[in-house]
Residue, then its C-alpha position, 0 to 999 in steps of 0.5 A: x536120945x537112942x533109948x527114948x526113940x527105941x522105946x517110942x518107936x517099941x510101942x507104936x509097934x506094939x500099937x500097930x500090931x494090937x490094932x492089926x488083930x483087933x480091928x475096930x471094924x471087925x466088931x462093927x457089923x454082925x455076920x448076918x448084916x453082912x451077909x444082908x449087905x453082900x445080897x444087896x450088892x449084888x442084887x442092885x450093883x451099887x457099892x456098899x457104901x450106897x448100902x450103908x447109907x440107904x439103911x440108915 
């Protein structure tokens, strides 16, 4: 029982640790689309979510 919560438990830290340096999100949008988004944000004060929504 302890080896199988020590290894369990080894690979949901390796799990959390490949998702905190390989966001999905970090490859959802590109950098001039979120440069776009930030312009639009701050020109109109809506959220970004409004953004995301009114582009699609």
């Amino acid at each position: 029982m302890a080896l199988t919560d020590l290894f369990d438990g080894a690979m949901i830290v390796l799990a959390m640790y490949t998702l905190l340096f390989f966001h999905p999100g970090r490859f959802l949008f590109s950098e001039p689309a979120l440069e776009e988004m930030i312009k639009l944000e701050s020109n109109t004060g809506s959220s970004t979510r409004q953004s995301l929504i009114k582009s699609l």
